[in-house]
VEXSELUM-338941 format. One record per residue (C-alpha): x, y, z. Coordinates in steps of 0.05 Angstrom, whole numbers, plus 5000, padded with zeros to 4 digits. Each point is the difference from the previous one (the first is absolute). Layout:
REM residues N
XYZ
...
END
This chain:
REM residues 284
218226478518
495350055056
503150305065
495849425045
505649564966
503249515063
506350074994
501149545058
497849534954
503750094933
505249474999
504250454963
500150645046
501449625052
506349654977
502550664977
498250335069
503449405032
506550044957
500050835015
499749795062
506749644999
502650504962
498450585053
502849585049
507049844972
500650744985
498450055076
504749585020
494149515026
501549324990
496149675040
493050334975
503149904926
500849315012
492949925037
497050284933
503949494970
497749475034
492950164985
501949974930
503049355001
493649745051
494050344956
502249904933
502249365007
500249574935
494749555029
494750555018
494850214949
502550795016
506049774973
496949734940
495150644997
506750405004
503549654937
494050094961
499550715023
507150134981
498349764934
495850504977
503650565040
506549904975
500449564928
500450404939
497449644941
500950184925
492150054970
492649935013
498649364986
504749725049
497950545050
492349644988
503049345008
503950215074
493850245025
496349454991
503949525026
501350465057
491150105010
501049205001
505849995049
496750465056
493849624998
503549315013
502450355069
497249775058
497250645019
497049855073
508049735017
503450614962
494850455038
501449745071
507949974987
499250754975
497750115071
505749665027
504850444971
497150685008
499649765080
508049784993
500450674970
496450405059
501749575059
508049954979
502850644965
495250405042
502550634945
493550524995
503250204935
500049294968
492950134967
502250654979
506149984953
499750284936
499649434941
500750304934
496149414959
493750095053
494850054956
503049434949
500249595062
493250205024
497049854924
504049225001
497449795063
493150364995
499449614925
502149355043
494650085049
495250094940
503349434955
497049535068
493650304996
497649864939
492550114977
500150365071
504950514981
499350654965
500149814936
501950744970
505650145051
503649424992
499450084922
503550715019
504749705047
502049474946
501350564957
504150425032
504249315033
500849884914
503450654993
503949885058
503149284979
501850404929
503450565032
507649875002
502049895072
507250305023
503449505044
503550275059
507750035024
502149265010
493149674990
502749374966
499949395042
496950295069
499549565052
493149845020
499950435066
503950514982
498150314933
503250604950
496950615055
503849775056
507349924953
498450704961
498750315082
507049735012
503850254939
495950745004
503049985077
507149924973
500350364943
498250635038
505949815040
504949844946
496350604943
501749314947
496749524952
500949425028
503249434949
497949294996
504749625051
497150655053
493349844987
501149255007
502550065069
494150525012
495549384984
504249505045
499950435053
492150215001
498149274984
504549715062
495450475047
495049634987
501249284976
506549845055
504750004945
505750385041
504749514962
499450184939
500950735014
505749865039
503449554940
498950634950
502550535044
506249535012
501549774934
499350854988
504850155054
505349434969
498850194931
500850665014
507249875038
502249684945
498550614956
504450445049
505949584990
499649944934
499750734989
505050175054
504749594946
498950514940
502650585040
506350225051
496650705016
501250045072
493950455012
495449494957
503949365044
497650345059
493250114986
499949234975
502449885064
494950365044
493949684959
503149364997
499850035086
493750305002
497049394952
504049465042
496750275070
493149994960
496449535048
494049624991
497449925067
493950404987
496750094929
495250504996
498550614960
507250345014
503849454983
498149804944
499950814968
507749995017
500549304952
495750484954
506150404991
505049485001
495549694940
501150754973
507550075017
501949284965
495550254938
505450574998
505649575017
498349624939
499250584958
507050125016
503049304989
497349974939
501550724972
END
């Protein structure tokens, strides 16, 4: 890939560099520039934009696996078809837009320069795009090339990330696996299922004003949780075991919820991990 390639200008580089973005924030403890990243997201790739609809097709040859040649052939040309239907003066000036949101509202000198491990990939899709629009103007042996190496690509078998499965649209699998790398170096665990849902509730209320629903799982946790206490506290009459029920049943009752944030919700982390055990023991 050539090194001229505008990065700036790669619909796919730039939603990564925008979702790293959040992520380096919420690790910062910056909310406010996480959620200003966010909002670009949600402004710029807006369903009704033609980056947005550059983006899905983008994504479609970045991240689908498919199972043989011949339906590899068929992808791309319905993709070469797709990117030429754009309306490329619109998608050009919205492109614009965005990398002035970008500039004019992170104001982060690093932005351009994070790492992204699928660079060139990305720098192949969108130069093959560009190309696709071209047509009898384009170089006809590089994009043969590029089509080449974007076949090999769609038949390579893809490894979905931590929690991928049903991302919301502004927050996707980066920002969630960011979150659960954060608390596992806290906690030294594999997180289980019920952990990594609230993981996803939590990221996905920084960014879409879902504080409710949060606030119902970490609650229905807490209760659960006390019920699991009492029901072990029957099984035993070890004073020195009563106690200890005692002094985590007090500490779970004064749990408040007055502010969620990363904290928080790695203490209902452990009391996901402590009724786990509790049920171990009920049931053993």
């Amino acid at each position: 890939m050539s090194k001229s390639h505008n990065k700036k200008r790669n619909v796919g580089i730039i939603y990564e560099l925008l979702l790293r973005s959040v992520s380096s924030s919420l690790i910062n403890d910056n909310k406010l520039l996480a959620q200003q990243a966010l909002d670009i997201i949600g402004k710029r790739f807006d369903k009704s934009t033609e980056i947005y609809k550059e983006f899905r097709l983008f994504n479609a040859l970045a991240k689908s696996t498919v199972s043989n040649s011949a339906v590899t052939a068929a992808i791309l040309t319905e993709a070469k078809h797709a990117a030429r239907r754009c309306d490329y003066t619109k998608l050009n000036k919205e492109k614009s837009y965005l990398i002035r949101d970008i500039n004019y509202n992170l104001k982060d000198s690093s932005f351009y320069y994070r790492r992204i491990p699928e660079y060139k990939i990305y720098a192949t899709i969108q130069t093959l795009l560009n190309d696709w629009r071209q047509g009898d103007k384009a170089n006809l042996s590089q994009t043969v090339q590029y089509e080449s190496k974007v076949a090999e690509h769609l038949l390579t078998e893809k490894v979905d990330p931590l929690l991928e499965e049903n991302v919301d649209s502004d927050v996707n699998s980066l920002v969630v696996n960011i979150m659960t790398e954060k608390i596992n170096n806290r906690y030294k665990g594999q997180l289980n299922d019920e952990q990594k849902d609230v993981i996803r509730d939590y990221v996905f209320s920084l960014s879409s004003d879902k504080d409710e629903i949060i606030l119902k799982k970490l609650q229905e946790i807490k209760s659960r949780t006390l019920l699991d206490l009492n029901s072990f506290r029957k099984m035993t009459d070890n004073s020195t075991i009563l106690k200890k029920i005692t002094e985590v049943k007090e500490k779970i009752i004064n749990e408040s919820f007055s502010e969620i944030d990363d904290d928080s919700v790695s203490r209902f982390l452990v009391l996901i991990q402590l009724r786990q055990e509790l049920k171990e023991a009920l049931n053993g």
